[in-house]
The first five atom37 places (N, CA, C, CB, O) and aatype in JSON, in Angstrom:
{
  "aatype": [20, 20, 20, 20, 20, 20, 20, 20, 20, 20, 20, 20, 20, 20, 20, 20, 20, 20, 20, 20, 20, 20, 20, 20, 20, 20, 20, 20, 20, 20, 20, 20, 20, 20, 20, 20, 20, 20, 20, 20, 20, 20, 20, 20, 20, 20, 20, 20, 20, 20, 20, 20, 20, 20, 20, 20, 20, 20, 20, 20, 20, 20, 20, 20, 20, 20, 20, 20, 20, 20, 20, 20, 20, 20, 20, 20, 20, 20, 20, 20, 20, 20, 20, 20, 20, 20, 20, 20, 20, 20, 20, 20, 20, 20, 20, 20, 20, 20, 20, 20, 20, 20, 20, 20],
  "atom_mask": [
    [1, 1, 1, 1, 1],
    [1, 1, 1, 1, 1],
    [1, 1, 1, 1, 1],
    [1, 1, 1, 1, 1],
    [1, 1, 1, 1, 1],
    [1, 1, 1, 1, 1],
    [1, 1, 1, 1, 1],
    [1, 1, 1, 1, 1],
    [1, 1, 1, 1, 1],
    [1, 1, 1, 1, 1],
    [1, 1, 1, 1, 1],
    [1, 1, 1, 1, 1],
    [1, 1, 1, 1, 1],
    [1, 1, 1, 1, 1],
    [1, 1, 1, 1, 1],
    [1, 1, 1, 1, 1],
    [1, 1, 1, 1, 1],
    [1, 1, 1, 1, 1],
    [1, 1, 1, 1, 1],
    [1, 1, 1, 1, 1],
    [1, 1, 1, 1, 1],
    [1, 1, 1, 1, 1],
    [1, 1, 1, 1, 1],
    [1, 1, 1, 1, 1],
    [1, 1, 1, 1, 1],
    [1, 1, 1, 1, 1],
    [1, 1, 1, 1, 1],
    [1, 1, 1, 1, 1],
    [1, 1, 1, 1, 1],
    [1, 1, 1, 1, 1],
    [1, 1, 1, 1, 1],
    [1, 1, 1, 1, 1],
    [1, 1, 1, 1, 1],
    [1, 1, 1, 1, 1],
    [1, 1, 1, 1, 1],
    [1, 1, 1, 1, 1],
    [1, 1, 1, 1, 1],
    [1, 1, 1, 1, 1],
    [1, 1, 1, 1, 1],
    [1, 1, 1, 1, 1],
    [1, 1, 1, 1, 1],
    [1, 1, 1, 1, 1],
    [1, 1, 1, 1, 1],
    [1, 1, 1, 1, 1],
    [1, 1, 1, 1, 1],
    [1, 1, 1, 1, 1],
    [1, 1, 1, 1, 1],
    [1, 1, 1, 1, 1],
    [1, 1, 1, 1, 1],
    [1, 1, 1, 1, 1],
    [1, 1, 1, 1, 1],
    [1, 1, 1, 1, 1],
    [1, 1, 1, 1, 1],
    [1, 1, 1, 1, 1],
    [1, 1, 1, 1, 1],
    [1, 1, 1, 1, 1],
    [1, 1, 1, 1, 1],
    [1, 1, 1, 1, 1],
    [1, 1, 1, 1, 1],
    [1, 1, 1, 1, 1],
    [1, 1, 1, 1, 1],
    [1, 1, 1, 1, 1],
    [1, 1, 1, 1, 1],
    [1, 1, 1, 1, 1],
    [1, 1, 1, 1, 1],
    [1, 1, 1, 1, 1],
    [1, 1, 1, 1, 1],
    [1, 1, 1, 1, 1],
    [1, 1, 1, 1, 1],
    [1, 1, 1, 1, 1],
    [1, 1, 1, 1, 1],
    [1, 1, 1, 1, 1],
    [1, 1, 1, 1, 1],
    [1, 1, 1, 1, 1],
    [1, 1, 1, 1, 1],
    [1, 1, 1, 1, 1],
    [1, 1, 1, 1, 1],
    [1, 1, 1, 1, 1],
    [1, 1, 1, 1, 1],
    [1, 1, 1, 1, 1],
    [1, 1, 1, 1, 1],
    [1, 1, 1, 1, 1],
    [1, 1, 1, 1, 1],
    [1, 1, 1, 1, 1],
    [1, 1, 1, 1, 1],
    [1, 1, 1, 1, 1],
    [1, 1, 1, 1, 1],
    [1, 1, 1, 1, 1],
    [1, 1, 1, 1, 1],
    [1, 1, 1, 1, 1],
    [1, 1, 1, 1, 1],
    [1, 1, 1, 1, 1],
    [1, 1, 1, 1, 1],
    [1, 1, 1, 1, 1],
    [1, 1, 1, 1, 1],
    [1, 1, 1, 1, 1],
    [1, 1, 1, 1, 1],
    [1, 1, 1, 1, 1],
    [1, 1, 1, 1, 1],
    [1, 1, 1, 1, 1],
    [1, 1, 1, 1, 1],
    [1, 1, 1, 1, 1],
    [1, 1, 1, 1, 1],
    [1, 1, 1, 1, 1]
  ],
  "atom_positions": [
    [[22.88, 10.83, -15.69], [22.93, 9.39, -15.64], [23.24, 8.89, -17.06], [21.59, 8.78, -15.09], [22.35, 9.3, -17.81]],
    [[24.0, 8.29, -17.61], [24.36, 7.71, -18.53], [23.42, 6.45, -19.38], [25.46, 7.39, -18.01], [22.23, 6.59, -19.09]],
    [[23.61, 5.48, -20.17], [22.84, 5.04, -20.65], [23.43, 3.93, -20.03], [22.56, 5.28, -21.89], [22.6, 3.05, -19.83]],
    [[24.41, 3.69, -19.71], [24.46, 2.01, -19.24], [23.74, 1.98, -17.69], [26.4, 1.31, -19.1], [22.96, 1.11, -17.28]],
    [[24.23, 3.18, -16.95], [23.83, 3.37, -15.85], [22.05, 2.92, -15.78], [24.27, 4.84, -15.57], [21.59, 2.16, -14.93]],
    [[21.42, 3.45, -16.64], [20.4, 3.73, -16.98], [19.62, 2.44, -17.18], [20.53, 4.55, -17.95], [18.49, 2.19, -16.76]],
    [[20.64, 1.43, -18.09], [19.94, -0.01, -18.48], [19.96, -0.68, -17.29], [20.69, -0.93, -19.64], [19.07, -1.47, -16.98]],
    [[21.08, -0.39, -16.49], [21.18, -1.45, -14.95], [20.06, -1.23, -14.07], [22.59, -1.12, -13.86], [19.27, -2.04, -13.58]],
    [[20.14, 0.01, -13.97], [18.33, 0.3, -13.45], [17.35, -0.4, -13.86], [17.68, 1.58, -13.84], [16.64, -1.09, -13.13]],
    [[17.25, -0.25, -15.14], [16.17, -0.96, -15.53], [15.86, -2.41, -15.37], [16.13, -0.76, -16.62], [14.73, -2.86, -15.19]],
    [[17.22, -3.26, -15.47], [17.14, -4.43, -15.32], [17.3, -4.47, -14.09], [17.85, -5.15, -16.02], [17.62, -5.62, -14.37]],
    [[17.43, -4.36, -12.78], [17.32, -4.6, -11.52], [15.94, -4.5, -11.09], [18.14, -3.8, -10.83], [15.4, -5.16, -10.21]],
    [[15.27, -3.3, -12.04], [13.73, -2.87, -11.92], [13.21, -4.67, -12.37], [13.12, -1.2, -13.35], [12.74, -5.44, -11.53]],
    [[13.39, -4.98, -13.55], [12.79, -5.86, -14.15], [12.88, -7.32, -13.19], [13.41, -5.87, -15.56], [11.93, -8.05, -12.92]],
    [[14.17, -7.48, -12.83], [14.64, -8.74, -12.05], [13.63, -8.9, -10.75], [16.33, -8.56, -11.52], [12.98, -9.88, -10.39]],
    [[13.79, -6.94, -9.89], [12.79, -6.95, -8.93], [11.21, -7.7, -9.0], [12.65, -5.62, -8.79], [10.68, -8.55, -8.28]],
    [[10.67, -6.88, -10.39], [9.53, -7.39, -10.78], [8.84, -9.26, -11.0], [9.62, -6.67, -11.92], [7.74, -9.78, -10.88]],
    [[10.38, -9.79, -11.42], [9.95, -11.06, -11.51], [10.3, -11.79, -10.52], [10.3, -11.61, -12.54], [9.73, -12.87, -10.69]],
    [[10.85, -11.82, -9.66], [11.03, -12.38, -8.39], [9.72, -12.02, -7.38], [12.44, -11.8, -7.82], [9.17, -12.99, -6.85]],
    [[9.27, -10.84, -7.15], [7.51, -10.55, -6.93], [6.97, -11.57, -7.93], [6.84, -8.73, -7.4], [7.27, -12.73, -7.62]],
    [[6.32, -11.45, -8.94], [5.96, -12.35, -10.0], [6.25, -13.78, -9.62], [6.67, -11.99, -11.27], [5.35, -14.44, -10.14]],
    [[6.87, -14.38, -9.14], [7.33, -15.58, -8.54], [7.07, -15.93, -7.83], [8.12, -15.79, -8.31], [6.87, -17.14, -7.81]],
    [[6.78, -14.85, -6.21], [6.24, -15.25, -5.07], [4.49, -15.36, -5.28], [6.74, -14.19, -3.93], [3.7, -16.26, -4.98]],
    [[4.32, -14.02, -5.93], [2.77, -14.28, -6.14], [1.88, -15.83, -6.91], [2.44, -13.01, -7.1], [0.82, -16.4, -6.67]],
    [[3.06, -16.05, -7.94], [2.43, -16.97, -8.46], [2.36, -18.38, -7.29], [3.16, -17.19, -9.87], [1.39, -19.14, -7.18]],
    [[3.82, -18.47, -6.39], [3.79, -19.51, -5.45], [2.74, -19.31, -4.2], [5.21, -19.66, -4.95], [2.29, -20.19, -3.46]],
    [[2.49, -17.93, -4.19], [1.58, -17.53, -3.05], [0.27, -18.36, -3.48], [1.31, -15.74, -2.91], [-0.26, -19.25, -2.81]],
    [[-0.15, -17.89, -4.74], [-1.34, -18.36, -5.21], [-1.61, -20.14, -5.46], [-1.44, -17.58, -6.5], [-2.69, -20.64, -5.77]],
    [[-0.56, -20.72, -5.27], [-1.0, -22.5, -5.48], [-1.01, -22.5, -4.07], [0.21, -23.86, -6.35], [-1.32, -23.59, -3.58]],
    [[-0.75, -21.52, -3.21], [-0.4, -22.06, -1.92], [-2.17, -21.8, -1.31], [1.13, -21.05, -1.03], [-2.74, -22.71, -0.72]],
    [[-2.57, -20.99, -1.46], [-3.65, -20.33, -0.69], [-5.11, -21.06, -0.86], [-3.73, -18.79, -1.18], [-5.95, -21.1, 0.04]],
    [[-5.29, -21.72, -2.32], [-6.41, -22.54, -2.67], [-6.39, -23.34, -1.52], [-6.34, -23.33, -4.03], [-7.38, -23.26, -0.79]],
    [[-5.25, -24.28, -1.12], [-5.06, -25.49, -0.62], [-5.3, -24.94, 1.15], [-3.42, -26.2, -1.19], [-6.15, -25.63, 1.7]],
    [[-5.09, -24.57, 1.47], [-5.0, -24.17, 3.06], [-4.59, -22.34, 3.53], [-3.59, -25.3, 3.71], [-4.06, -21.57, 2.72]],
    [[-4.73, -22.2, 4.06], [-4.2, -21.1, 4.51], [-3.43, -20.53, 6.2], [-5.24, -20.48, 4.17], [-4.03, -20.16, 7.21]],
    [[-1.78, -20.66, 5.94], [-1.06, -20.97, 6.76], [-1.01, -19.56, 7.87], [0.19, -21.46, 6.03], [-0.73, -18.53, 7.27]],
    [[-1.25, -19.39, 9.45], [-1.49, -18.53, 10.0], [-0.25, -18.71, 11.41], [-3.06, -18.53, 10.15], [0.13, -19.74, 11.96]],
    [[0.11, -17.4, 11.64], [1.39, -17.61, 12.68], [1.11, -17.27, 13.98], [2.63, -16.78, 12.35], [0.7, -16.19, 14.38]],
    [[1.45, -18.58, 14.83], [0.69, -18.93, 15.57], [2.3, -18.55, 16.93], [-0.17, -20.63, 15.08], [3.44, -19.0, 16.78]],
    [[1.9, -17.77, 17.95], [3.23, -17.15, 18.79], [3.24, -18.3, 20.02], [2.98, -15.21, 19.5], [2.63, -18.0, 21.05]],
    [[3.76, -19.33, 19.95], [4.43, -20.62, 21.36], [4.4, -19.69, 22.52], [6.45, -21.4, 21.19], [3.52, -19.53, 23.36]],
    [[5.29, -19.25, 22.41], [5.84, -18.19, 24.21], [5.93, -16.64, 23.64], [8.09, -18.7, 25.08], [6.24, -16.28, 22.51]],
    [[5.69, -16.13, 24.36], [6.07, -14.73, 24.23], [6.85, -13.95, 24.66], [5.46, -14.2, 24.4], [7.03, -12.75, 24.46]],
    [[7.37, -14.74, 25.32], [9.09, -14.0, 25.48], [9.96, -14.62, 24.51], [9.96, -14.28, 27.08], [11.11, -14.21, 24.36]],
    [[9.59, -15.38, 23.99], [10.94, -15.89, 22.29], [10.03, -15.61, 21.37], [11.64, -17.96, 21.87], [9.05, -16.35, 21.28]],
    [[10.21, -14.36, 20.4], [10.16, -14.2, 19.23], [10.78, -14.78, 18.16], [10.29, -13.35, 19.19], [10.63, -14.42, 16.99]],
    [[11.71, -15.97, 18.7], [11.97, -17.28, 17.01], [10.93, -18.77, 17.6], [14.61, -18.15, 16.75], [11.25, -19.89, 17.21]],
    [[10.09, -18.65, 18.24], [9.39, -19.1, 18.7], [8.08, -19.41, 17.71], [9.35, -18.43, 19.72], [6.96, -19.07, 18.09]],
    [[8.24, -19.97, 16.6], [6.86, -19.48, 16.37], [6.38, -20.83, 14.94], [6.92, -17.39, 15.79], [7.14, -21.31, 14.11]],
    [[5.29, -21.02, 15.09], [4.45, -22.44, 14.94], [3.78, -21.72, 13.29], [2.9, -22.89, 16.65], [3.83, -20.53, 12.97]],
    [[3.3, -22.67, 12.62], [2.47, -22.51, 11.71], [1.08, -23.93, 11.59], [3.52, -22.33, 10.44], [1.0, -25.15, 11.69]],
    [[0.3, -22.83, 11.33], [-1.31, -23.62, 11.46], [-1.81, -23.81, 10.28], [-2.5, -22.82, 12.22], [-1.71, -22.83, 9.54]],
    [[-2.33, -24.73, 9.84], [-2.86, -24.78, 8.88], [-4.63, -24.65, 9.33], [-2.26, -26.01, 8.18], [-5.15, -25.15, 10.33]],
    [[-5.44, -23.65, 8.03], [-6.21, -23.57, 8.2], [-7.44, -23.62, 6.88], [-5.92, -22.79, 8.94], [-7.45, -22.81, 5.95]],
    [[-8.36, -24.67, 7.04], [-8.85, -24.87, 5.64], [-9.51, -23.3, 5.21], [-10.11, -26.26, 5.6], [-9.24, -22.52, 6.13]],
    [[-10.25, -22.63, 4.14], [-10.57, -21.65, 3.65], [-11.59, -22.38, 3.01], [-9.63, -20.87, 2.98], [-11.5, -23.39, 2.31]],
    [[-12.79, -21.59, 3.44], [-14.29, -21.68, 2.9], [-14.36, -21.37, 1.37], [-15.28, -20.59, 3.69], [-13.9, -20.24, 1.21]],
    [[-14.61, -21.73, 0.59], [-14.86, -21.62, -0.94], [-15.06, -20.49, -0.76], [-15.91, -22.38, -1.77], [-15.37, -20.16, 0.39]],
    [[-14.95, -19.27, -2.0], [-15.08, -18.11, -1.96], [-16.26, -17.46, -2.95], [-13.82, -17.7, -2.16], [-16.1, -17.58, -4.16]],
    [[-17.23, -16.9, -2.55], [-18.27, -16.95, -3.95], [-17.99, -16.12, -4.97], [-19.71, -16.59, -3.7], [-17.98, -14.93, -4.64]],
    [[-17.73, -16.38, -6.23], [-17.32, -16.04, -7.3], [-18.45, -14.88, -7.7], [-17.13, -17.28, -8.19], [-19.68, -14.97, -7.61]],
    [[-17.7, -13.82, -8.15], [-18.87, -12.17, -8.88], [-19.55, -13.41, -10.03], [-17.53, -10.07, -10.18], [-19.26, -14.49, -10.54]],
    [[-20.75, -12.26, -9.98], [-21.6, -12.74, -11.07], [-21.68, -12.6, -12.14], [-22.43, -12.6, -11.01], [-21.53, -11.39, -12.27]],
    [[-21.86, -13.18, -13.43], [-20.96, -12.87, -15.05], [-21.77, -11.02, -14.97], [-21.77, -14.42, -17.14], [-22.79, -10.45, -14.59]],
    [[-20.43, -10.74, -15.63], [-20.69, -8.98, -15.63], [-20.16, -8.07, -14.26], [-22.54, -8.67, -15.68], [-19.84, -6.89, -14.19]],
    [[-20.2, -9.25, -13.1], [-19.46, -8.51, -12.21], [-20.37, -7.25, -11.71], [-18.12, -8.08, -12.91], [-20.01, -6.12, -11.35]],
    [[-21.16, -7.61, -11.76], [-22.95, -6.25, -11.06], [-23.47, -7.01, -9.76], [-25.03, -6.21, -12.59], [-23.86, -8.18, -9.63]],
    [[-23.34, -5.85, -8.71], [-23.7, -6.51, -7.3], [-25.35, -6.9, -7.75], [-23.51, -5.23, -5.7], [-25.99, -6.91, -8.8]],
    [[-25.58, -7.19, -6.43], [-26.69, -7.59, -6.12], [-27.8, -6.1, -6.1], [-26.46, -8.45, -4.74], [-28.83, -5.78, -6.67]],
    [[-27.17, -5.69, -5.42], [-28.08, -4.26, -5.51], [-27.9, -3.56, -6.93], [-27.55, -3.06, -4.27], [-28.79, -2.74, -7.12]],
    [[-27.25, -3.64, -7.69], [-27.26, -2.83, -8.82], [-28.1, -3.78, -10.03], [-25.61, -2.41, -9.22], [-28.76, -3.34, -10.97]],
    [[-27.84, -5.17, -9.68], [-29.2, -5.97, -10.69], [-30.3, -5.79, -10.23], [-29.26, -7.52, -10.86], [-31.31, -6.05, -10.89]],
    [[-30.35, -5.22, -8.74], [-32.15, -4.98, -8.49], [-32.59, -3.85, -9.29], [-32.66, -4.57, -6.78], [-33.61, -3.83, -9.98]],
    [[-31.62, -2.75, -9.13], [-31.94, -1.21, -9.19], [-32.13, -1.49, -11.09], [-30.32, 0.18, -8.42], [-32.77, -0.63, -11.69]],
    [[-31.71, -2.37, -11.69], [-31.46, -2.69, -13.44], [-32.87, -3.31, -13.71], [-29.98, -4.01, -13.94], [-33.59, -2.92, -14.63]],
    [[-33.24, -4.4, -12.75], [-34.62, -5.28, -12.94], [-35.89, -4.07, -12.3], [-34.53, -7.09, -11.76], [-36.8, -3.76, -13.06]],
    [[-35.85, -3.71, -11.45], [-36.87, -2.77, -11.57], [-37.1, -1.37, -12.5], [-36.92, -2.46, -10.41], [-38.08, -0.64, -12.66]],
    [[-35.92, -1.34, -12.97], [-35.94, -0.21, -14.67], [-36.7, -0.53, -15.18], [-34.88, -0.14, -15.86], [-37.75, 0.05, -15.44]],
    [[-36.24, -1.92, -15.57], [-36.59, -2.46, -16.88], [-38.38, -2.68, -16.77], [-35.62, -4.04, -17.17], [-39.17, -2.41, -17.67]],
    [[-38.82, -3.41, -15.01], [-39.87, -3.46, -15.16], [-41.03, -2.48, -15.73], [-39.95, -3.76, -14.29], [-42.04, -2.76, -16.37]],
    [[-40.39, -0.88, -15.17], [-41.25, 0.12, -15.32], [-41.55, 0.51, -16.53], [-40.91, 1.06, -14.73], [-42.66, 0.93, -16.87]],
    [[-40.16, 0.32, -17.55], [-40.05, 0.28, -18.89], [-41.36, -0.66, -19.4], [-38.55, -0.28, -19.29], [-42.35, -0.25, -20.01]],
    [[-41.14, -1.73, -19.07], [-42.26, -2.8, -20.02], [-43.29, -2.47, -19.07], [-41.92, -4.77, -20.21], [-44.18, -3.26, -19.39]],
    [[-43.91, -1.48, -17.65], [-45.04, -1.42, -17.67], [-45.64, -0.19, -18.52], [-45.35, -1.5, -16.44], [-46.8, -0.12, -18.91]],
    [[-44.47, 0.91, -18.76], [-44.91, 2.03, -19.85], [-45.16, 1.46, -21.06], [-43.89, 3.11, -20.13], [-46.09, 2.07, -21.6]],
    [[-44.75, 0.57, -21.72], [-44.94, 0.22, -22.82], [-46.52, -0.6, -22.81], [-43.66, -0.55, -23.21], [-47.3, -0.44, -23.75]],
    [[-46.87, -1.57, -21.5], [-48.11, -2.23, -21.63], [-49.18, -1.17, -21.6], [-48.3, -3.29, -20.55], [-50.22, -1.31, -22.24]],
    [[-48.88, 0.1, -20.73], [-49.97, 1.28, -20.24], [-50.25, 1.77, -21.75], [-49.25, 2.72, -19.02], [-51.42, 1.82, -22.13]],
    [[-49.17, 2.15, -22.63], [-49.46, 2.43, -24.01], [-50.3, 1.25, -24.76], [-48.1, 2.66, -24.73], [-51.42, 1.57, -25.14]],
    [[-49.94, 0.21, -24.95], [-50.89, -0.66, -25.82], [-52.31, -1.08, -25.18], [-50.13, -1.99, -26.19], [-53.09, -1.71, -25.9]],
    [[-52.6, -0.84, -24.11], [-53.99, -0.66, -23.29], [-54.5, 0.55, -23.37], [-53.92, -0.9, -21.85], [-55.66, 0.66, -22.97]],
    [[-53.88, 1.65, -23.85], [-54.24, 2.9, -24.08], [-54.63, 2.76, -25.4], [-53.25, 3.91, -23.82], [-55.83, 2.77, -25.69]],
    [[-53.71, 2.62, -26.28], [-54.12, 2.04, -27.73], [-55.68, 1.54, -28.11], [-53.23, 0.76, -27.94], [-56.64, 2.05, -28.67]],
    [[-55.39, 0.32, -27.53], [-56.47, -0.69, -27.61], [-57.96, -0.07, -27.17], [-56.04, -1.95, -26.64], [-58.94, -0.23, -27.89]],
    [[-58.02, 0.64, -25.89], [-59.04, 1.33, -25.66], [-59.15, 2.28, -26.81], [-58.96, 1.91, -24.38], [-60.22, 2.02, -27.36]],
    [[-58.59, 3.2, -27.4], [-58.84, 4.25, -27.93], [-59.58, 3.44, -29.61], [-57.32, 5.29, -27.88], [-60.43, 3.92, -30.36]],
    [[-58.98, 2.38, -29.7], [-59.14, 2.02, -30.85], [-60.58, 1.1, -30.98], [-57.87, 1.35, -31.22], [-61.07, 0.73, -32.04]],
    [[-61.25, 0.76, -29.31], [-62.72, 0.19, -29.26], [-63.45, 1.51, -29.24], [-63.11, -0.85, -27.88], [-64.52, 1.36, -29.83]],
    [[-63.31, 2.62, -28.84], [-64.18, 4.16, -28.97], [-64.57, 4.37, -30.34], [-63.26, 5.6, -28.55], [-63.71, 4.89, -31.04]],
    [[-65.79, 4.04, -30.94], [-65.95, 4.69, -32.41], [-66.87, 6.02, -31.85], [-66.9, 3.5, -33.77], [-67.72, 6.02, -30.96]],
    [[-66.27, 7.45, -32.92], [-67.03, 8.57, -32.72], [-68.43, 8.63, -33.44], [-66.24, 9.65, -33.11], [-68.62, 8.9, -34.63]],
    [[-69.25, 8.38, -32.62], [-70.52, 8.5, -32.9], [-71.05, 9.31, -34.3], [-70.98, 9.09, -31.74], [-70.58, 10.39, -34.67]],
    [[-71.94, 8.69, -34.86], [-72.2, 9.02, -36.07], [-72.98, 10.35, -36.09], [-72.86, 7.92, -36.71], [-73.77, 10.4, -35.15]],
    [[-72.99, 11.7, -37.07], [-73.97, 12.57, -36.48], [-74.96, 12.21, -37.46], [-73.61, 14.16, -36.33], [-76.08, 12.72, -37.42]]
  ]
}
């Protein structure tokens, strides 16, 4: 394959790419607003065919960090066990430190 051969490829690659790039971006102003579903009149004519508009329920947005729900539980109960090892130590402490060894 030659090098011009080679650049036409590439730019047909590239042209491909932004014409995708184009629909997606028009796909995307389109989809907030409604969402259009194809709806079949008769079924014996396949040029037969209706479009519906249909509103779309708000969508719930991931949570900052993007960590399900189950993986912030499995993170919050770490952490709890963590700060209860750490309280079991300073109650361990504290006891050891009211024990004076008896005088002989």
């Amino acid at each position: 394959m030659s090098t011009k051969q080679l650049l036409a490829e590439i730019e047909r690659g590239i042209n491909a790419l932004q014409k995708a790039h184009a629909l997606c971006l028009k796909a995307e102003a389109v989809a907030p607003k409604a969402k259009a579903t194809v709806v079949r009149t008769a079924p014996a004519k396949a040029t037969a065919v209706k479009t519906v508009k249909v509103t779309k329920s708000p969508v719930k947005k991931a949570a900052k960090g993007g960590v399900s729900d189950e993986s912030r539980a499995k993170m919050a109960a770490a952490q709890q066990k963590r700060w209860a090892k750490v309280r079991r130590e300073k109650k361990k402490a504290a006891k050891a430190a009211l024990v004076v060894p008896a005088a002989a």
